[in-house]
BABA-208733 format. One line per field, with one value per residue: residue number from 0; residue in three letters; chain; x, y, z of N, C-alpha, C in turn. Coordinates in pm, 1 decimal. Atoms other than C-alpha are relative to their C-alpha. Example, Ala and Ser with C-alpha at 12.3 -4.5 7.8 and 13.67 -1.06 7.14 Angstrom:
% residues 2
nr <- [0 / 1] .
rest <- [ALA / SER] .
kette <- [A / A] .
n_east <- [89.0 / -82.0] .
n_north <- [-119.0 / -119.0] .
n_up <- [0.0 / -6.0] .
ca_east <- [1230.0 / 1367.0] .
ca_north <- [-450.0 / -106.0] .
ca_up <- [780.0 / 714.0] .
c_east <- [90.0 / -77.0] .
c_north <- [120.0 / 109.0] .
c_up <- [0.0 / 73.0] .
% end
This chain:
% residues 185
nr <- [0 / 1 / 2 / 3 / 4 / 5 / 6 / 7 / 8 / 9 / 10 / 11 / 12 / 13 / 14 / 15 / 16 / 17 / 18 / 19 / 20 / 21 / 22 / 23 / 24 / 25 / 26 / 27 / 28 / 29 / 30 / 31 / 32 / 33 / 34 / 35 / 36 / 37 / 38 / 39 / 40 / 41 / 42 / 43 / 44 / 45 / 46 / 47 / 48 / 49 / 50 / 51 / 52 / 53 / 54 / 55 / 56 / 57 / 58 / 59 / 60 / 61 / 62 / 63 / 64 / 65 / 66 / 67 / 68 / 69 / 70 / 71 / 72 / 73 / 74 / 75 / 76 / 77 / 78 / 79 / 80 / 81 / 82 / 83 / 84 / 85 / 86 / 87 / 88 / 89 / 90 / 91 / 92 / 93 / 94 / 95 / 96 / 97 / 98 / 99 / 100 / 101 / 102 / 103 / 104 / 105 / 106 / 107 / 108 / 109 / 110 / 111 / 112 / 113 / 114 / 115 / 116 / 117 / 118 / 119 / 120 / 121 / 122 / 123 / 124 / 125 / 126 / 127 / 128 / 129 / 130 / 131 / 132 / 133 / 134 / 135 / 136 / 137 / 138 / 139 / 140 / 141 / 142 / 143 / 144 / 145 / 146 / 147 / 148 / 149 / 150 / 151 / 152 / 153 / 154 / 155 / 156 / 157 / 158 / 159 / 160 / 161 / 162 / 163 / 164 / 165 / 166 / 167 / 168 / 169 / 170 / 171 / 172 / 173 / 174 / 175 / 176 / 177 / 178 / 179 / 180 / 181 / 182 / 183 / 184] .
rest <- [UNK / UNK / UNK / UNK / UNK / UNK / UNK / UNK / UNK / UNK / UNK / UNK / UNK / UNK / UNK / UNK / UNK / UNK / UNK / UNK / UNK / UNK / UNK / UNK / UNK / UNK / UNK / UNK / UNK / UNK / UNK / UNK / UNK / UNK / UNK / UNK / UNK / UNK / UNK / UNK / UNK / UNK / UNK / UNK / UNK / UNK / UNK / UNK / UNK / UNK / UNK / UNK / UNK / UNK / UNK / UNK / UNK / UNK / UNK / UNK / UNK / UNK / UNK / UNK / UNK / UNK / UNK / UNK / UNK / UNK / UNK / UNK / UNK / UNK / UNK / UNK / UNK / UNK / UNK / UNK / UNK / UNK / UNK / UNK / UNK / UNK / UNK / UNK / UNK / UNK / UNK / UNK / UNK / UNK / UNK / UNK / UNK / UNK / UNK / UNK / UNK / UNK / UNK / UNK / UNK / UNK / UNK / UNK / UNK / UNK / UNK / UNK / UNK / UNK / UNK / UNK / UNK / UNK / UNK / UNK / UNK / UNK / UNK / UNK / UNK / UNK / UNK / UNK / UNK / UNK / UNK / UNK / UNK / UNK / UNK / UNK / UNK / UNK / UNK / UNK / UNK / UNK / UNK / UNK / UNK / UNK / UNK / UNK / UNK / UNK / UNK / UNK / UNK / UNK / UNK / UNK / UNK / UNK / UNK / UNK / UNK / UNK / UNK / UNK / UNK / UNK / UNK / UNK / UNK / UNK / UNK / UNK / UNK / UNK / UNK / UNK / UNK / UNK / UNK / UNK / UNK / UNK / UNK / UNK / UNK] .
kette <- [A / A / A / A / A / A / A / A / A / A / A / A / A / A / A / A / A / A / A / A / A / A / A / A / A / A / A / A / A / A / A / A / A / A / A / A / A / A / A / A / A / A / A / A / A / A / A / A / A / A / A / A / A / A / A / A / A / A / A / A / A / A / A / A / A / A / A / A / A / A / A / A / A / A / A / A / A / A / A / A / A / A / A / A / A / A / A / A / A / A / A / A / A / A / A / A / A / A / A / A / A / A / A / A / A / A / A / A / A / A / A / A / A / A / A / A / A / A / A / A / A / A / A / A / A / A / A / A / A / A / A / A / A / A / A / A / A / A / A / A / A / A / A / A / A / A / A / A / A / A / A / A / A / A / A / A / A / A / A / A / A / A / A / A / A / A / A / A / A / A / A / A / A / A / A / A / A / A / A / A / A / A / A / A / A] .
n_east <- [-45.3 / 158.0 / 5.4 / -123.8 / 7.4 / 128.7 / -85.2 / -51.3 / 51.9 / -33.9 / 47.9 / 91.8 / 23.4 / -123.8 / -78.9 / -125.8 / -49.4 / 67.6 / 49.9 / 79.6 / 150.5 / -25.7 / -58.0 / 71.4 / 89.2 / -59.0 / -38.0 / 103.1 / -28.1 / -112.5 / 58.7 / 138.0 / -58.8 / -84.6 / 137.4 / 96.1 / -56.9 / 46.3 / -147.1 / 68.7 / 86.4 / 27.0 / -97.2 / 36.1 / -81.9 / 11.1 / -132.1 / -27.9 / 50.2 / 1.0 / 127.0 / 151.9 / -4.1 / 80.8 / 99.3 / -50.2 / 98.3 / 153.8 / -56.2 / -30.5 / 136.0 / 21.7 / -68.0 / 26.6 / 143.0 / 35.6 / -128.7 / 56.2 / -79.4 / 55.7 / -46.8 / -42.3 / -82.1 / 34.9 / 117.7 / 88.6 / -54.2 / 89.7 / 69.8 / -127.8 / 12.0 / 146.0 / 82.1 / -42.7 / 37.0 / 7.4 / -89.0 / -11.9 / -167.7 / -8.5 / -74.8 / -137.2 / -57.2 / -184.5 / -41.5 / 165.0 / 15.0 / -77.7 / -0.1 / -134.8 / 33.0 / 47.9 / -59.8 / -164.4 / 50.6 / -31.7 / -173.3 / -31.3 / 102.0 / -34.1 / -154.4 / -46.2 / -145.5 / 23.8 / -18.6 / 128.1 / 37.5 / 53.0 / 30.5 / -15.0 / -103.6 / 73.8 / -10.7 / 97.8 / -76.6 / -53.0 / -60.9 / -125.5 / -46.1 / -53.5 / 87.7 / -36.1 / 74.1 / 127.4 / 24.0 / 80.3 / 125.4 / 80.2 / 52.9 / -30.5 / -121.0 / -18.5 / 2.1 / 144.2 / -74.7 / -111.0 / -47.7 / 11.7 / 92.2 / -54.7 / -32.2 / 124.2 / 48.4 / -88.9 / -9.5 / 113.4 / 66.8 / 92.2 / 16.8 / 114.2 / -51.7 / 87.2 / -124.1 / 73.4 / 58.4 / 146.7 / -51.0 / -9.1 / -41.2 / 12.9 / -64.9 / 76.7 / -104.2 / 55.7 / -104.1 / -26.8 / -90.4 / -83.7 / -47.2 / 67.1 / 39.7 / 43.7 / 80.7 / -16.1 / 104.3] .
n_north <- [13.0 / 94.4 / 131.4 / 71.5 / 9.6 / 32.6 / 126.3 / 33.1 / -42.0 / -142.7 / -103.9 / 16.5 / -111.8 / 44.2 / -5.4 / -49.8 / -110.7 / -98.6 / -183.5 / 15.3 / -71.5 / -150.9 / -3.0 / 13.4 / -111.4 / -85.1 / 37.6 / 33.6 / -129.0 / -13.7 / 93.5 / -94.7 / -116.2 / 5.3 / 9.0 / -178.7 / -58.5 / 68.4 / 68.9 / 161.6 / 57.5 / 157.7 / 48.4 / 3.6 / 43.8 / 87.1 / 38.0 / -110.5 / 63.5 / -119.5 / -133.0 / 64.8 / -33.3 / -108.5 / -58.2 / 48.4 / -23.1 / 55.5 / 154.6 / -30.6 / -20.6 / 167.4 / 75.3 / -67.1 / 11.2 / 159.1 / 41.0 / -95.6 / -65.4 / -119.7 / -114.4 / -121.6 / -101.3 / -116.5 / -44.2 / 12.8 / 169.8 / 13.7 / -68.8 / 95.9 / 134.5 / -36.7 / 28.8 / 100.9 / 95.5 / 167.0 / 135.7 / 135.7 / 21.4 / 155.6 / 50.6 / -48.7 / 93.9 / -58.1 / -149.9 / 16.6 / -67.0 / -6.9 / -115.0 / -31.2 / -52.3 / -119.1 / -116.7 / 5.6 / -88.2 / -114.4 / -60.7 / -14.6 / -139.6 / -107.2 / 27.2 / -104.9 / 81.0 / 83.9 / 134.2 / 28.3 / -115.2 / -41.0 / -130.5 / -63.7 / -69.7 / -154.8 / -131.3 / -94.8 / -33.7 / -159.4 / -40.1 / 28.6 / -81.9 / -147.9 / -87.8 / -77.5 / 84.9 / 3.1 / -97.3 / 33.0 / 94.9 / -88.8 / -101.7 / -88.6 / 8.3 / -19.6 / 125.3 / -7.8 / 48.3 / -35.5 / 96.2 / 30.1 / 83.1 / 133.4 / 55.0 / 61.5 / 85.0 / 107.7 / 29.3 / 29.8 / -57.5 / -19.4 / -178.7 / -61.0 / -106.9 / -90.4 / -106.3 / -148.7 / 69.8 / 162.1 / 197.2 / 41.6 / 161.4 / 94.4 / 126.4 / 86.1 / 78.4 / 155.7 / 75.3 / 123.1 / 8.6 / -52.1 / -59.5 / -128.7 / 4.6 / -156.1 / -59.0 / -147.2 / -73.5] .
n_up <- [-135.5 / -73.8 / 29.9 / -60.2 / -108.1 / -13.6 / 23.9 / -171.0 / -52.9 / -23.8 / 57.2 / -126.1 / -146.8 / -148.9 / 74.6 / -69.6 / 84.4 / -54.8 / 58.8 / 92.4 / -40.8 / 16.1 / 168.1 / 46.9 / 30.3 / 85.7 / 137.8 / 92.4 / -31.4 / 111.7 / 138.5 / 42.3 / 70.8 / 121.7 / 135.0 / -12.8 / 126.5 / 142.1 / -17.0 / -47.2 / 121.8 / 43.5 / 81.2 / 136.0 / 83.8 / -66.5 / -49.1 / -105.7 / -166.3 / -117.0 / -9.6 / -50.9 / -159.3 / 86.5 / -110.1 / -81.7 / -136.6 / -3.5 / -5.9 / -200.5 / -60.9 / -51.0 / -54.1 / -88.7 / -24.3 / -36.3 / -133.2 / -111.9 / -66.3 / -6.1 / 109.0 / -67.4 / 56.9 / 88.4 / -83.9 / 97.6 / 54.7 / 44.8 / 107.4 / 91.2 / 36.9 / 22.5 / 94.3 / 70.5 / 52.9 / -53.8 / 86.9 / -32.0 / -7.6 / 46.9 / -118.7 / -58.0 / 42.9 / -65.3 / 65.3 / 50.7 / 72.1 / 119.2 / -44.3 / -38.8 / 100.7 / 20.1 / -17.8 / 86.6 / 121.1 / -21.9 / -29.4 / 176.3 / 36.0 / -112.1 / -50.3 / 57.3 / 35.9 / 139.7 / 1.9 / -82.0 / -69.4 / -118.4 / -61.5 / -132.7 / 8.6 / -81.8 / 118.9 / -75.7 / -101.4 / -45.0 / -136.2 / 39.6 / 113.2 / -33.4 / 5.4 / 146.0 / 49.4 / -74.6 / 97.6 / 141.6 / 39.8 / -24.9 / 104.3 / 22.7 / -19.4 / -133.8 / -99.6 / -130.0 / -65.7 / -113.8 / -62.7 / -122.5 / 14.8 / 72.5 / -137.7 / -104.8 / 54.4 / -54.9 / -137.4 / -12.9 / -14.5 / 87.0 / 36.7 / 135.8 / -41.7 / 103.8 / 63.6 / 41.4 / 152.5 / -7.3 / 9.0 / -105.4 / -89.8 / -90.4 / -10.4 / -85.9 / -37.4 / -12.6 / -99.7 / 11.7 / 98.3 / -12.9 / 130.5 / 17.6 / 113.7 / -10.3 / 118.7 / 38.8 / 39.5] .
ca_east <- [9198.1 / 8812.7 / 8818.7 / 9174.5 / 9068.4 / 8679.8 / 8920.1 / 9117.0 / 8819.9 / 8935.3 / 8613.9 / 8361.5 / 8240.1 / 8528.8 / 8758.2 / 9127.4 / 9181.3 / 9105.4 / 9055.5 / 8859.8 / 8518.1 / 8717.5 / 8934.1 / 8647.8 / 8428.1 / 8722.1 / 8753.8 / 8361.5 / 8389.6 / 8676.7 / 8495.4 / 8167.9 / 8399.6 / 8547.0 / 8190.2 / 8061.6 / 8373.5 / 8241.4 / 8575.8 / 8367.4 / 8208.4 / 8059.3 / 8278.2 / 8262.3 / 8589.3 / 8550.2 / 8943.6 / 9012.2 / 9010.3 / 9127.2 / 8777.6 / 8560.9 / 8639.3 / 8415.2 / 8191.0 / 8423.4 / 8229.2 / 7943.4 / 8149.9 / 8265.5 / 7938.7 / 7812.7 / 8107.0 / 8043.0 / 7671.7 / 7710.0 / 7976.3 / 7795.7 / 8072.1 / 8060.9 / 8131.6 / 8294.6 / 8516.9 / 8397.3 / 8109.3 / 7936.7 / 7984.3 / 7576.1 / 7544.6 / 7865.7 / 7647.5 / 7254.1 / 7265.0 / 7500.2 / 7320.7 / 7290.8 / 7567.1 / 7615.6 / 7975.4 / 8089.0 / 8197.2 / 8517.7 / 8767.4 / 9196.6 / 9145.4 / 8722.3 / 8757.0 / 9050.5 / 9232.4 / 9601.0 / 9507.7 / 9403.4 / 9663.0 / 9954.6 / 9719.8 / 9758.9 / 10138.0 / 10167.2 / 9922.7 / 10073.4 / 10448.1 / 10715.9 / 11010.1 / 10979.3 / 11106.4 / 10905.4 / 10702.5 / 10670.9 / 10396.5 / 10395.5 / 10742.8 / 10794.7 / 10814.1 / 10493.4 / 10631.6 / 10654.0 / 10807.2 / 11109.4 / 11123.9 / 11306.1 / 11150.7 / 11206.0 / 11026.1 / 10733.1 / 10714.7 / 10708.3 / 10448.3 / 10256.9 / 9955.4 / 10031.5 / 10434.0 / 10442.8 / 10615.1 / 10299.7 / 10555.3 / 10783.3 / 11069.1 / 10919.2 / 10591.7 / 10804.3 / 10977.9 / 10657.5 / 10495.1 / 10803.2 / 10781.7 / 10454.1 / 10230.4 / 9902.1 / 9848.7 / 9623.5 / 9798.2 / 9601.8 / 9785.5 / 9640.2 / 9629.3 / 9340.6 / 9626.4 / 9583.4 / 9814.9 / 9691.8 / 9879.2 / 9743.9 / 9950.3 / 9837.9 / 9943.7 / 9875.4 / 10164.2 / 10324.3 / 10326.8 / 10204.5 / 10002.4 / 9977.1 / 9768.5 / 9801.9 / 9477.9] .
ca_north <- [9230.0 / 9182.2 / 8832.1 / 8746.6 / 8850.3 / 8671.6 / 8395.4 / 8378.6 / 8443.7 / 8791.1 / 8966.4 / 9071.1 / 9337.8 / 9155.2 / 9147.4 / 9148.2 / 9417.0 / 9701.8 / 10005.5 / 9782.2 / 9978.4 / 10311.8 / 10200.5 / 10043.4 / 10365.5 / 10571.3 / 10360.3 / 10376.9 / 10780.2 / 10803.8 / 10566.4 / 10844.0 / 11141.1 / 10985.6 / 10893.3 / 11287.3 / 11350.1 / 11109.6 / 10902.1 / 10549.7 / 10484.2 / 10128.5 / 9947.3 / 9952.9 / 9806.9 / 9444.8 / 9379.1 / 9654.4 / 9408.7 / 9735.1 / 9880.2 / 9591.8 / 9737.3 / 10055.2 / 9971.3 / 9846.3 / 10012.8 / 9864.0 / 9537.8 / 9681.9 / 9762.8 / 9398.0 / 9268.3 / 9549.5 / 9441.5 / 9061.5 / 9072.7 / 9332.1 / 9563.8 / 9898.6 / 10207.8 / 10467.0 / 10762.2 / 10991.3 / 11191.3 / 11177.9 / 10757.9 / 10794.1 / 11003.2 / 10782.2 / 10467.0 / 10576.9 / 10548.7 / 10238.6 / 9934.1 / 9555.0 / 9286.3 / 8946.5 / 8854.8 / 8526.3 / 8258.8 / 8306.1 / 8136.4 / 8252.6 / 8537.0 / 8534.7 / 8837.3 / 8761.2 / 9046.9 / 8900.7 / 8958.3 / 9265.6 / 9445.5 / 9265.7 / 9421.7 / 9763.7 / 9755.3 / 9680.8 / 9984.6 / 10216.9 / 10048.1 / 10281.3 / 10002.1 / 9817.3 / 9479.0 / 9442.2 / 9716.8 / 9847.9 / 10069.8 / 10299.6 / 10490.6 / 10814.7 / 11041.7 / 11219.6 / 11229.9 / 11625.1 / 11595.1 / 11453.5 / 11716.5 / 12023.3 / 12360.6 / 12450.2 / 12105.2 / 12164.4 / 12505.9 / 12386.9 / 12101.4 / 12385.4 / 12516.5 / 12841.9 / 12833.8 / 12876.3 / 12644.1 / 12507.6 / 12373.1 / 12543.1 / 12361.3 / 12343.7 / 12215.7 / 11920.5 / 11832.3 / 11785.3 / 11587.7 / 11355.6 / 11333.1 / 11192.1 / 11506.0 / 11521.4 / 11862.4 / 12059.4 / 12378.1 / 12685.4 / 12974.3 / 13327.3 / 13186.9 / 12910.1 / 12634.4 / 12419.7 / 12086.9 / 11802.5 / 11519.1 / 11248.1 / 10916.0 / 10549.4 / 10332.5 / 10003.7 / 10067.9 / 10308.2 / 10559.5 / 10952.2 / 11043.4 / 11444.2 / 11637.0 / 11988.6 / 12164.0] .
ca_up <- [11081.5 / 11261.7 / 11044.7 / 11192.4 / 11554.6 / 11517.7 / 11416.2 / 11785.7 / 11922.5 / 12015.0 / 11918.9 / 12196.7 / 12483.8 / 12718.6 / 12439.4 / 12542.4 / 12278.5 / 12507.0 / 12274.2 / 12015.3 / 12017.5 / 11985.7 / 11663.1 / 11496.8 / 11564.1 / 11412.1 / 11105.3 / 11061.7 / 11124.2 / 10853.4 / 10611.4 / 10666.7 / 10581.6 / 10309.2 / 10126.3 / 10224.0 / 9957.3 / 9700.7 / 9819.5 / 9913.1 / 9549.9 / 9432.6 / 9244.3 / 8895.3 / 8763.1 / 8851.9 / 8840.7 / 9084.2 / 9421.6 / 9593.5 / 9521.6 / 9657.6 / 10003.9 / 9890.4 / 10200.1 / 10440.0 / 10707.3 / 10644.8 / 10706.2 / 11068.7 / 11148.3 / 11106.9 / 11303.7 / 11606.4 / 11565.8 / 11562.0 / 11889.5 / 12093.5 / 12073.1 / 12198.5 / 11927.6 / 12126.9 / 12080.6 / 11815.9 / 11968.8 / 11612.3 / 11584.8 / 11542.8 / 11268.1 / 11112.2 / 11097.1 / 11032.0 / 10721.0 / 10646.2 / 10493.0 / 10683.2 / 10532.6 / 10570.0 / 10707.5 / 10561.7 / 10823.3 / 11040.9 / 10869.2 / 10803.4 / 10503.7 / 10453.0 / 10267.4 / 10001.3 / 10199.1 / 10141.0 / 9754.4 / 9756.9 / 9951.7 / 9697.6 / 9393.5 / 9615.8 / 9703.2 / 9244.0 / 9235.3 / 9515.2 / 9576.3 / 9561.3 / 9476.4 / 9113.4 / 9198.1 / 9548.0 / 9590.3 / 9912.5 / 10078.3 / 10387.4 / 10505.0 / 10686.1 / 10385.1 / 10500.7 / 10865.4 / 10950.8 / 11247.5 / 11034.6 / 10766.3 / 10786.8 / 10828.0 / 10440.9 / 10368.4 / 10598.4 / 10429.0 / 10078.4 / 10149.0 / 10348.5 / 10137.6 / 10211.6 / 10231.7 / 10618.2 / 10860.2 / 11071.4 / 11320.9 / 11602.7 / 11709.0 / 12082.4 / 11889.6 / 11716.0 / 12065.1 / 12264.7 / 11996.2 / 11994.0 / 12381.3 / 12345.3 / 12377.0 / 12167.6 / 12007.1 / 11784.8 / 11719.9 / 11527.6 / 11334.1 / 11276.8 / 10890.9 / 11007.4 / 10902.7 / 11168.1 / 11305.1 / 11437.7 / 11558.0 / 11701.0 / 11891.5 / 11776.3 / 12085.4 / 11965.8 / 11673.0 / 11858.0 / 11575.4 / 11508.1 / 11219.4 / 11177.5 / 10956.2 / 10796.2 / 10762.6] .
c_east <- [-113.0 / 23.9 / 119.9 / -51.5 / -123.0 / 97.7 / 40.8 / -70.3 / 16.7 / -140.3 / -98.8 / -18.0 / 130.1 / 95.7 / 206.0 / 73.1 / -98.6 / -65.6 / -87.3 / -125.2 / 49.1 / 36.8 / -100.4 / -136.9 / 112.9 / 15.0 / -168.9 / -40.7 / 74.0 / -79.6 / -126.8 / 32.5 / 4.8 / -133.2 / -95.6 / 70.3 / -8.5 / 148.3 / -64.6 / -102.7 / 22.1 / 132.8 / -8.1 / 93.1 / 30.6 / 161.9 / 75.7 / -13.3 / 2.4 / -178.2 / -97.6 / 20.9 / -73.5 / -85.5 / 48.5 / -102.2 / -124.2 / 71.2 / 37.0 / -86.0 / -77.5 / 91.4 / -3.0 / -159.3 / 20.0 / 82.0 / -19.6 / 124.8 / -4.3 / 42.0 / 53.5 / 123.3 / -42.2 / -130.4 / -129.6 / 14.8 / -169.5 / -47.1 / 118.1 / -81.2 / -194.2 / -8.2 / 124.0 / -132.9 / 38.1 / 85.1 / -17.3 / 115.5 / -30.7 / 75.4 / 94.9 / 92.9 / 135.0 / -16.5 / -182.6 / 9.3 / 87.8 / 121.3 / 202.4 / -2.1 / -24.1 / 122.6 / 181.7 / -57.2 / 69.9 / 127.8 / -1.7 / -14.5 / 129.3 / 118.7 / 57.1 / 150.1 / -56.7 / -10.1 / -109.2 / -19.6 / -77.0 / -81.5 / 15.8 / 178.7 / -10.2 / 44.7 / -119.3 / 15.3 / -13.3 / 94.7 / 157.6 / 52.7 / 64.6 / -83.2 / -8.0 / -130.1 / -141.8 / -36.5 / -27.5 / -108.0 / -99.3 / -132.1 / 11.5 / 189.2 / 90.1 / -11.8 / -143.3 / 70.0 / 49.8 / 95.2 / -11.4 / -130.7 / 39.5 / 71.1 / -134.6 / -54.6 / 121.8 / -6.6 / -137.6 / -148.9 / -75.9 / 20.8 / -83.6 / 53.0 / -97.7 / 93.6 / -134.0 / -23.3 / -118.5 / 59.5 / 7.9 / 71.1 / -66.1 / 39.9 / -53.9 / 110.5 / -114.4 / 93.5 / 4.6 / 128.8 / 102.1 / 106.2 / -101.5 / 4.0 / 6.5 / 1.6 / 6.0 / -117.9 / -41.2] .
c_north <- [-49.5 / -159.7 / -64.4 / -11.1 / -73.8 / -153.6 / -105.5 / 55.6 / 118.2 / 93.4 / 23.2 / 119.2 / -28.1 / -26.5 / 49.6 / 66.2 / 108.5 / 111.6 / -58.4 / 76.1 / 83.9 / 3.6 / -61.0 / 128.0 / 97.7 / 33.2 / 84.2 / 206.7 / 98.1 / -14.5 / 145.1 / 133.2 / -16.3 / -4.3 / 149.8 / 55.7 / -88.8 / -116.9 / -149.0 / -20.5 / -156.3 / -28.3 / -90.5 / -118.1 / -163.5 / -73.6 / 80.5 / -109.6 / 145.5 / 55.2 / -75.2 / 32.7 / 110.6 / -6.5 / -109.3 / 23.2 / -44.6 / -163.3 / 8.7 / 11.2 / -101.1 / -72.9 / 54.3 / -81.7 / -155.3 / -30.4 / 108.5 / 81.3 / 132.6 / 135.4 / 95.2 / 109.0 / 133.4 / 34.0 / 13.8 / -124.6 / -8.3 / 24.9 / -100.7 / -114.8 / 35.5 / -47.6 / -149.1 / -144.4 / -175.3 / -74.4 / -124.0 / -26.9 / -148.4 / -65.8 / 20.8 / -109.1 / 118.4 / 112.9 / -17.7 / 145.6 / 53.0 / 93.3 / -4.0 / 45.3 / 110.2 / 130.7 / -87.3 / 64.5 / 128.1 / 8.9 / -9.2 / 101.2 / 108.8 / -34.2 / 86.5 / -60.8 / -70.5 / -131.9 / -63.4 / 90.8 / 31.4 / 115.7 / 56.7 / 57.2 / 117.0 / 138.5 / 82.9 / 48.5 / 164.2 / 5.1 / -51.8 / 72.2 / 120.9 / 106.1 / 13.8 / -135.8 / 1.9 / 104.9 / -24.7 / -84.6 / 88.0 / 48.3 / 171.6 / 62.6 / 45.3 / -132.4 / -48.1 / -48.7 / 44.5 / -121.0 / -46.7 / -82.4 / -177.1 / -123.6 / -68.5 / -113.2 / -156.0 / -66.7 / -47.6 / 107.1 / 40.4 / 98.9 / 23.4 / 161.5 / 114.9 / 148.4 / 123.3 / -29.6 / -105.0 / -90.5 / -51.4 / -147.3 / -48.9 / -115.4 / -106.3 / -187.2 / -129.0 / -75.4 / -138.5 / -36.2 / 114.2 / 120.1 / 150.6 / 7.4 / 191.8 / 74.5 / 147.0 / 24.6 / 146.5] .
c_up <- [90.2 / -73.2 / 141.8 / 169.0 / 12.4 / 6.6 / 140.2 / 43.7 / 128.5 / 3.2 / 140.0 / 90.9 / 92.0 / -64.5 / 52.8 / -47.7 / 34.7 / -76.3 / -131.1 / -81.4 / -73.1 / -162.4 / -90.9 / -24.6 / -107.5 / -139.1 / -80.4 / 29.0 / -144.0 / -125.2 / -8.2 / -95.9 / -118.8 / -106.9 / -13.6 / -101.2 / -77.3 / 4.6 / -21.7 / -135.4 / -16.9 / -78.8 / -147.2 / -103.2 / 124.3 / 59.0 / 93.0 / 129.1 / 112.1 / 64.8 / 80.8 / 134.9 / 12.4 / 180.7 / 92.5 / 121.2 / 2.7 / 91.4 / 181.7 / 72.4 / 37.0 / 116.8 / 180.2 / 4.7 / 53.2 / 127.0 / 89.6 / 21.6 / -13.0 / -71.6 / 113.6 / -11.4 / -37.4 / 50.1 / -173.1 / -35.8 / -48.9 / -100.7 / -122.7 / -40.9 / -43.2 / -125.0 / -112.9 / -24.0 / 40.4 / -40.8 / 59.8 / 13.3 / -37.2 / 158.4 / 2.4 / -88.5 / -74.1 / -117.6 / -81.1 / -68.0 / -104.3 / 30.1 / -80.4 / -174.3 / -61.3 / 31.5 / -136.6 / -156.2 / 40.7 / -14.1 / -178.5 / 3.9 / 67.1 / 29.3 / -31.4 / -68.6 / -143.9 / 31.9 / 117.1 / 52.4 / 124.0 / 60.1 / 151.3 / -32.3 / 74.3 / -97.2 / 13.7 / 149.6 / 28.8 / 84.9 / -77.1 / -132.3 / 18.2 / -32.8 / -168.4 / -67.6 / -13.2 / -100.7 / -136.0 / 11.1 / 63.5 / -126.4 / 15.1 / 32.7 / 131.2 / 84.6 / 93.2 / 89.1 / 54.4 / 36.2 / 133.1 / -56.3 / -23.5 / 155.0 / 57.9 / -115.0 / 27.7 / 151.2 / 27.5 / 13.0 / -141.4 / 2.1 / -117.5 / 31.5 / -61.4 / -19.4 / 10.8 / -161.9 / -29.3 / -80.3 / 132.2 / 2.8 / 96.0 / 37.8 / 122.9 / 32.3 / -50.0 / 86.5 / -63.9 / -137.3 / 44.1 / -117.6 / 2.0 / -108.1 / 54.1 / -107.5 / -4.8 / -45.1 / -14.0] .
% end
């Protein structure tokens, strides 16, 4: 997506993709977590295209660096990038990193249809499962949900709820897709 927008010279401090900064700190935030659980390993199996994305954030980090744009959001975005490693982005040009390749390997890998397999769906969803559902995917077999919690979320209201069990919901709104992600912890 950075290629595509460097492309229509989209990319930049004055960038007319207001929240740029924020979702690029998030990704490179995510990407830190994920390598603290051994998630972000090199890539060993050379026919894997999925895997050569291993240090995506390294790749965001160049593209924030070379277009002065500003990381912001996550109040740890410093400790997220310290110890990533310099790249070289290849010139701008319509798929400079093979990308449409990679995700038709993934959907084979990860599709959930045979003929053309499709990923994403709202089968993780909570807010569209019934209590009994929530409960079984629960790790400890307790709704984390109220039906006044499920309302407000729908009605646009962020939330982070916390139980007397320390499972905690958090649901969080993406505007530019107009979509809620929410996590059981």
């Amino acid at each position: 997506m950075l290629a595509k927008l460097e492309s229509q010279g989209l990319l930049g401090p004055d960038s007319e993709v207001k929240n740029l900064g924020m979702v690029m700190a998030l990704y490179l935030c995510t990407n830190s977590d994920m390598r603290a659980y051994g998630i972000c390993e090199g890539n060993e199996d050379k026919k894997n295209k999925v895997a050569e994305f291993y240090n995506s954030d390294e790749r965001i980090l160049a593209y924030a660096n070379k277009y002065n744009i500003d990381l912001r959001g996550p109040s740890n975005i410093e400790s997220c990038v310290e110890e990533l490693d310099d790249v070289e982005l290849p010139p701008a040009q319509n798929d400079p990193w093979g990308w449409a390749d990679v995700l038709k390997q993934y959907e084979k890998l990860y599709g959930r249809e045979r003929k053309k397999p499709k990923i994403g769906g709202i089968q993780y969803d909570i807010t569209g499962m019934s209590s009994a559902e929530r409960r079984e995917s629960s790790y400890n077999g307790k709704d984390p949900l109220k039906k006044a919690e499920i309302d407000a979320i729908k009605q646009g209201s962020p939330m982070t709820t916390s139980r007397a069990n320390d499972q905690t919901t958090r649901c969080v709104h993406f505007t530019l897709s107009n979509t809620w992600a929410c996590f059981i912890s």
